[in-house]
C-alpha positions as CSV (number, residue, x, y, z in Angstrom):
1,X,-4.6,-20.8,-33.3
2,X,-4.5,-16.9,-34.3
3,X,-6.6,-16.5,-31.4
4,X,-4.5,-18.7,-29.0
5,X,-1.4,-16.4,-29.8
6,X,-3.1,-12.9,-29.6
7,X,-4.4,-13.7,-26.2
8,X,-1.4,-15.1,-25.1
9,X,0.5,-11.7,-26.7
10,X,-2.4,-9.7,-25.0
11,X,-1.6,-11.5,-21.5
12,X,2.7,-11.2,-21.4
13,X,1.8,-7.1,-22.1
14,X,-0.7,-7.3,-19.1
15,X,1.8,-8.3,-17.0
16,X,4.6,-6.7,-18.0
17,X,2.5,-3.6,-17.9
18,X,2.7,-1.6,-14.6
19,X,0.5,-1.9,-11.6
20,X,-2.3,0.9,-11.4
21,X,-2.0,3.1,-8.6
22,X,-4.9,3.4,-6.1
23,X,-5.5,5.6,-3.4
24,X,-7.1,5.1,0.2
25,X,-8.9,8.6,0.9
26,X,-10.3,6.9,4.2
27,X,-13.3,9.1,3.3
28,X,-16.2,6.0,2.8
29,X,-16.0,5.1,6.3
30,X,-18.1,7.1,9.1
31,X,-17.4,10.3,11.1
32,X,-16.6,8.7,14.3
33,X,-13.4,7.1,15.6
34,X,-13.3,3.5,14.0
35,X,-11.2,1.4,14.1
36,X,-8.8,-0.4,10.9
37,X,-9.0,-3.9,10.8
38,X,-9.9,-5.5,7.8
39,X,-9.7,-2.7,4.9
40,X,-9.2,-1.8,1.5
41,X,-7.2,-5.4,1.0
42,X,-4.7,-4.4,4.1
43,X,-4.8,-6.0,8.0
44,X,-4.3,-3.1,9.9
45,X,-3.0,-2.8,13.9
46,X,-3.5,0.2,16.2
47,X,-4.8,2.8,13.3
48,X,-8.7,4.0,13.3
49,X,-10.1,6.7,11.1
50,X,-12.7,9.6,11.9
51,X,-14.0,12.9,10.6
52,X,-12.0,15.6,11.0
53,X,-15.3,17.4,12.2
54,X,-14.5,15.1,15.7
55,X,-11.7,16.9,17.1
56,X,-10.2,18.7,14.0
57,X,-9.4,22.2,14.6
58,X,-6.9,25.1,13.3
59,X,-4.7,24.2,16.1
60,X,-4.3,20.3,15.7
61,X,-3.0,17.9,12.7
62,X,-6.8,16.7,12.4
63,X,-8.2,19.2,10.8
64,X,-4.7,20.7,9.0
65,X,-3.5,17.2,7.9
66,X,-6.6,16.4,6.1
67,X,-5.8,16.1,2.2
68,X,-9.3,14.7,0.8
69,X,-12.5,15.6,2.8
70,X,-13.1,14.8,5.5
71,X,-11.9,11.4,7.2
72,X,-8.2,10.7,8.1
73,X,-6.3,7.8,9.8
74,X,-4.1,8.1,12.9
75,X,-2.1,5.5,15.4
76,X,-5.0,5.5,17.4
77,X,-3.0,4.9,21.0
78,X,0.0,7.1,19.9
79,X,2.7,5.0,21.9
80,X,1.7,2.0,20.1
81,X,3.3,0.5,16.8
82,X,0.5,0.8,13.8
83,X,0.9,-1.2,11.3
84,X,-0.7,-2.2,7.8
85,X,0.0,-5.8,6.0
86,X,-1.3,-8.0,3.5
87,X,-1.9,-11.4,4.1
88,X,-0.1,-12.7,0.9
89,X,1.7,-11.2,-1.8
90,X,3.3,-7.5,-2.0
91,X,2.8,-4.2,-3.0
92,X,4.3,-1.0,-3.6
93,X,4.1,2.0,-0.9
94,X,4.2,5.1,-3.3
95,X,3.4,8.0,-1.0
96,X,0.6,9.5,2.2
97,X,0.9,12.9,3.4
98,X,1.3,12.5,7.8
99,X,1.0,15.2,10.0
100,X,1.5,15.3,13.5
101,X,-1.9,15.2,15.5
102,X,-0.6,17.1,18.2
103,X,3.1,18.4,19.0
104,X,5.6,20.1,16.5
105,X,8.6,18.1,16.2
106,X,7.0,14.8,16.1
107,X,9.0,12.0,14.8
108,X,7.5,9.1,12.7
109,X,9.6,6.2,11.5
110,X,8.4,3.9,9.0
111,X,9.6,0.8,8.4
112,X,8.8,-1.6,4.9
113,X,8.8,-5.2,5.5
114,X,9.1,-8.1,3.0
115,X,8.2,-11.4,5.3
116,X,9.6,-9.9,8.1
117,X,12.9,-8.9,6.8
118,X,13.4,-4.9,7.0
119,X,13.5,-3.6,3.5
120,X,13.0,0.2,3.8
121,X,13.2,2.4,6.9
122,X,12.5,6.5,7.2
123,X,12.0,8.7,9.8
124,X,9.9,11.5,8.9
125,X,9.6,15.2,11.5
126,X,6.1,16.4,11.6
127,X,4.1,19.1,12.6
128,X,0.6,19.8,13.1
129,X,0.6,23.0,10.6
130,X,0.3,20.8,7.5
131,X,0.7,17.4,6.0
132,X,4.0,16.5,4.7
133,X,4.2,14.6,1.5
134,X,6.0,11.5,1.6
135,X,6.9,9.8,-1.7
136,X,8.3,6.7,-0.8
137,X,7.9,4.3,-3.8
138,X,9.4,1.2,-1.8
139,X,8.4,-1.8,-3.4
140,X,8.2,-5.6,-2.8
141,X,6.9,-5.1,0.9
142,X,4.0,-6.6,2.6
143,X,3.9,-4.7,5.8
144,X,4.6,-1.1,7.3
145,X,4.8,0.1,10.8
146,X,4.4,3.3,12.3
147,X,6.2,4.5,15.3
148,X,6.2,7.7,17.2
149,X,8.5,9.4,19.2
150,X,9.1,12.8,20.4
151,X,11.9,12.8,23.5
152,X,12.2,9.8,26.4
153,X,9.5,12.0,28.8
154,X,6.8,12.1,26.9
155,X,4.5,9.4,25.9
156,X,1.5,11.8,25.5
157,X,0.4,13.0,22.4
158,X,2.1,10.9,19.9
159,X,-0.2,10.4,17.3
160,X,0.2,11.4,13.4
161,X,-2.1,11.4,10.8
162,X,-2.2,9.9,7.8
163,X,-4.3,10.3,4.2
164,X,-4.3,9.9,0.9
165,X,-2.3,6.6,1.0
166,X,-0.9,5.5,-2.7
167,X,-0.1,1.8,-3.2
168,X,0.5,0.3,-6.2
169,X,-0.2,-3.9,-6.0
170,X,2.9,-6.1,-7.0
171,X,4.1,-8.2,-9.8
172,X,3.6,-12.1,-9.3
173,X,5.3,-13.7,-6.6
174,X,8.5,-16.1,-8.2
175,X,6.1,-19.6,-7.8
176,X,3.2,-17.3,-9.8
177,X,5.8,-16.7,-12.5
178,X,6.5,-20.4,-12.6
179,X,3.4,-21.7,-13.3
180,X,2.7,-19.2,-16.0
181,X,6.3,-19.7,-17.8
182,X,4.7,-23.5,-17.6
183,X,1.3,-22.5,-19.1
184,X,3.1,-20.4,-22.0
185,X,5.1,-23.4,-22.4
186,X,2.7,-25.5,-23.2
187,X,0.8,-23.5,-25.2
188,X,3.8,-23.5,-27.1
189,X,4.1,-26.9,-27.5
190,X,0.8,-27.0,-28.7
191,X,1.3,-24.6,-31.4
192,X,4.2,-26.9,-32.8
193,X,2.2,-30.1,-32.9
194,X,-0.6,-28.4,-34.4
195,X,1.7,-26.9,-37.3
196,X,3.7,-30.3,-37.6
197,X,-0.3,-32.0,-38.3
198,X,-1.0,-29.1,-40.9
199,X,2.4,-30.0,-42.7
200,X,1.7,-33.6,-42.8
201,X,-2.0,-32.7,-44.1
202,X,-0.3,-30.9,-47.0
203,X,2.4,-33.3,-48.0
């Protein structure tokens, strides 16, 4: 019965513990442009990833937006909405570094989503100097998008660059909580009933 209780002491600390942090470097994927579909737990839309050896250059956001060597993401058609979701449950954007692949001035708006409901939104103004750090730490969301803009005539040259993306996963959803609040219940119960038998026993 000891043994019951410790572990279920041991698993109410797990989870009221915080989520670990991990970070997607982008860096185990090849040096040519490929594109994000399926990767690191996320769907992704319109965002690819490739060396900054590719195109990367003192001049660009390629090479100067690159945090961790040597693989970036970008909106790989730069008028087009990327995104990144999960399929179930939520997690916590905590913070990327985005540079502008080409033009100074760029503007990137970001948007957190929580089953389609808008949660969080930002707009960010990049340039292709060096990556800006973005600490967001917008939880309870299951999808981002990514949208560039720069002025009404131009629709060239609109992709940003993105690395070192920090995301923390999130707590149970409210149904999860449920059925655990039910399972510690019952353990409950059967901690009772067993100390009611050990009673009788010694009367």
């Amino acid at each position: 019965m000891k043994a019951i209780l410790g572990a279920l002491a041991l698993g109410m600390a797990v989870l009221a513990g915080p989520a670990c942090a991990d970070v997607i470097t982008f860096d185990d994927r090849g040096p040519e442009v490929q594109s994000l579909t399926s990767y690191e737990g996320f769907d992704w839309n319109n965002m690819s990833t490739f060396s900054n050896s590719t195109w990367g250059n003192p001049y660009n956001g390629y090479g100067n937006g690159t945090v961790s060597q040597k693989n970036i993401a970008f909106n790989d058609h730069g008028d087009v909405t990327g995104s990144m979701s999960l399929a179930s449950g939520t997690f916590t954007f905590e913070s990327a570094y985005f540079t502008a692949a080409w033009l100074k001035g760029l503007k990137l708006t970001i948007v957190g989503l929580n089953d389609g409901v808008q949660k969080y939104t930002k707009t960010l103004t990049l340039t292709n100097k060096k990556p800006l750090l973005f600490e967001a730490n917008w939880a309870g969301i299951d999808k981002l998008t990514f949208t560039t803009y720069i002025d009404e005539c131009t629709d060239k040259g609109r992709q940003f660059v993105m690395d070192n993306f920090k995301f923390a996963s999130g707590v149970p959803e409210p149904d999860t909580w449920a059925l655990m609040i039910a399972g510690f219940g019952g353990v409950g119960l059967m901690v009772r009933a067993n100390r009611r038998r050990e009673l009788a026993a010694a009367a």
